[in-house]
SERO-4910 file (N, C-alpha, C, O; in steps of 0.05 Angstrom, whole numbers):
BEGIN
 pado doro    nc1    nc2    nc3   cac1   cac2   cac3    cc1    cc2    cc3    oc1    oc2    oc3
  Unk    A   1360   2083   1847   1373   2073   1871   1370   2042   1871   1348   2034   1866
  Unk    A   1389   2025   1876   1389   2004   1878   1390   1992   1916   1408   1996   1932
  Unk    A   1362   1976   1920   1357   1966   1937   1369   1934   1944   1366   1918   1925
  Unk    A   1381   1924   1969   1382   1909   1983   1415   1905   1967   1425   1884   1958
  Unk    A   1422   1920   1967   1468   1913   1951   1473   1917   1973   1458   1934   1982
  Unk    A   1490   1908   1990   1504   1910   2018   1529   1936   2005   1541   1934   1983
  Unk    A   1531   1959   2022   1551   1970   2026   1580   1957   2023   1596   1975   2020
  Unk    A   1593   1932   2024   1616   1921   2028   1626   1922   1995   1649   1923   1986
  Unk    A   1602   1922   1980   1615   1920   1947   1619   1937   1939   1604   1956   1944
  Unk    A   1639   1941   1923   1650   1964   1917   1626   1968   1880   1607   1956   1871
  Unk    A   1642   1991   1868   1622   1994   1847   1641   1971   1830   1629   1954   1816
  Unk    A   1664   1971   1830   1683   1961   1813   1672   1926   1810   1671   1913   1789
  Unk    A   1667   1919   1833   1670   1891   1839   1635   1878   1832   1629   1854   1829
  Unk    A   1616   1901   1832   1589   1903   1829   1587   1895   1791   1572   1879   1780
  Unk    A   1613   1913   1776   1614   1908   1755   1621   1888   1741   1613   1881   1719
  Unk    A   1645   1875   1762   1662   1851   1754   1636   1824   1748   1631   1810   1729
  Unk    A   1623   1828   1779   1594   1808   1781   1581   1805   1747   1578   1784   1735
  Unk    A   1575   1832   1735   1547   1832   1727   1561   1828   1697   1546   1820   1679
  Unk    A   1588   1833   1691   1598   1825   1665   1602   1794   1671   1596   1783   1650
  Unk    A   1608   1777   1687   1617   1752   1678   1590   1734   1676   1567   1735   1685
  Unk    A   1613   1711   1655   1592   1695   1636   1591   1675   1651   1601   1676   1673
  Unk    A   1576   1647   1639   1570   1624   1653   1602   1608   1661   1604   1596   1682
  Unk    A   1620   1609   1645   1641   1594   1650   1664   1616   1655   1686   1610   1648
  Unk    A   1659   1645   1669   1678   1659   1683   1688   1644   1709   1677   1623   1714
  Unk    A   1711   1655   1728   1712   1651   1749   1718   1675   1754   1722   1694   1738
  Unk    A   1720   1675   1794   1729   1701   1804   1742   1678   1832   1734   1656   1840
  Unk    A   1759   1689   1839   1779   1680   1865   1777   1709   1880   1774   1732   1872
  Unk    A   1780   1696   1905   1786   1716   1930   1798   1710   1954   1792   1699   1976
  Unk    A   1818   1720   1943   1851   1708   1954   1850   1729   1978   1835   1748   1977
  Unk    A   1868   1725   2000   1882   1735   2024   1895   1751   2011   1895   1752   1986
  Unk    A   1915   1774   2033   1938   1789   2029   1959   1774   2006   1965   1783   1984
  Unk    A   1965   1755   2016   1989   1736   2016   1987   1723   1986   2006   1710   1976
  Unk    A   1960   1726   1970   1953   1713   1946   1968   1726   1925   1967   1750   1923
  Unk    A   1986   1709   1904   1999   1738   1878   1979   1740   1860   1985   1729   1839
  Unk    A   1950   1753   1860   1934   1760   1845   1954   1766   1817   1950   1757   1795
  Unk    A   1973   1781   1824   1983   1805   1797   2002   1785   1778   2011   1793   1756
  Unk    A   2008   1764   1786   2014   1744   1769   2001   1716   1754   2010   1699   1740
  Unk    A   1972   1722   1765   1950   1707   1751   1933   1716   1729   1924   1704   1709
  Unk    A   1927   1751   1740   1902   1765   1726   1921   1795   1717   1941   1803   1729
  Unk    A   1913   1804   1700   1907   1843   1703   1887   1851   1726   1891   1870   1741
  Unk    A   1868   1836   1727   1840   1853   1733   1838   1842   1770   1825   1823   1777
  Unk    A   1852   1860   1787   1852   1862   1807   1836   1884   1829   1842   1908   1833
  Unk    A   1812   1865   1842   1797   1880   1849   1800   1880   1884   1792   1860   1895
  Unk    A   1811   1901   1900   1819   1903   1927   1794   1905   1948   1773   1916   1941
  Unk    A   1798   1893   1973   1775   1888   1988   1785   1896   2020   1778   1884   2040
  Unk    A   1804   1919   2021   1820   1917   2038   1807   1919   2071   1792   1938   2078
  Unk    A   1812   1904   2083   1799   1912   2114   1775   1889   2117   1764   1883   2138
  Unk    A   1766   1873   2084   1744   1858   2096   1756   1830   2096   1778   1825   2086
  Unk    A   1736   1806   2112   1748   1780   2100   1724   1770   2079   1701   1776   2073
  Unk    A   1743   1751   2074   1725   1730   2051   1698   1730   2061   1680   1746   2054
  Unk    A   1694   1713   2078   1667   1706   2095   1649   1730   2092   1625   1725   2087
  Unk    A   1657   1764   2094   1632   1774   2096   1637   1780   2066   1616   1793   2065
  Unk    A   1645   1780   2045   1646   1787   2019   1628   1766   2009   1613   1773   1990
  Unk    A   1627   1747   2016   1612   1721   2001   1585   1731   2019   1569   1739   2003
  Unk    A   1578   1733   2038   1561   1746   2055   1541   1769   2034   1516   1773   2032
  Unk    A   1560   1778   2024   1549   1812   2014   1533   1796   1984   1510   1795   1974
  Unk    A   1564   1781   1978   1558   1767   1943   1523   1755   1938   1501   1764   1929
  Unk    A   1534   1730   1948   1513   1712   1959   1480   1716   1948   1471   1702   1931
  Unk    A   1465   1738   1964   1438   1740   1955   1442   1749   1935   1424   1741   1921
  Unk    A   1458   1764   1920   1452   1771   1893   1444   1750   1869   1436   1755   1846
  Unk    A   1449   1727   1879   1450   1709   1858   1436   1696   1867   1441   1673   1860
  Unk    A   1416   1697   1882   1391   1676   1891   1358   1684   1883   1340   1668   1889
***
């Protein structure tokens, strides 16, 4: 069991985290963003905003 992961991350997006390297990026665009003409690898966050996703992100990396 993994302790203190906020519920808001999905498993998908948990994985996206733990594969990228020092010079990856990740963006987290609005509705309105054309993800599907930048990347393949589109990871959906539907119903939350940025603010609590970076919220959830955040301690993981501290």
């Amino acid at each position: 069991m993994l302790r203190g992961i906020s519920p808001l991350l999905s498993p998908s997006l948990l994985e996206t985290l733990y594969r990228m390297g020092h010079h990856d990026e990740i963006v987290f665009g609005d509705a309105h963003f054309p993800g599907e003409s930048c990347n393949d690898n589109i990871i959906r966050a539907d119903g939350l905003g940025i603010n609590d996703l970076l919220d959830a992100i955040l301690p993981l990396f501290v």
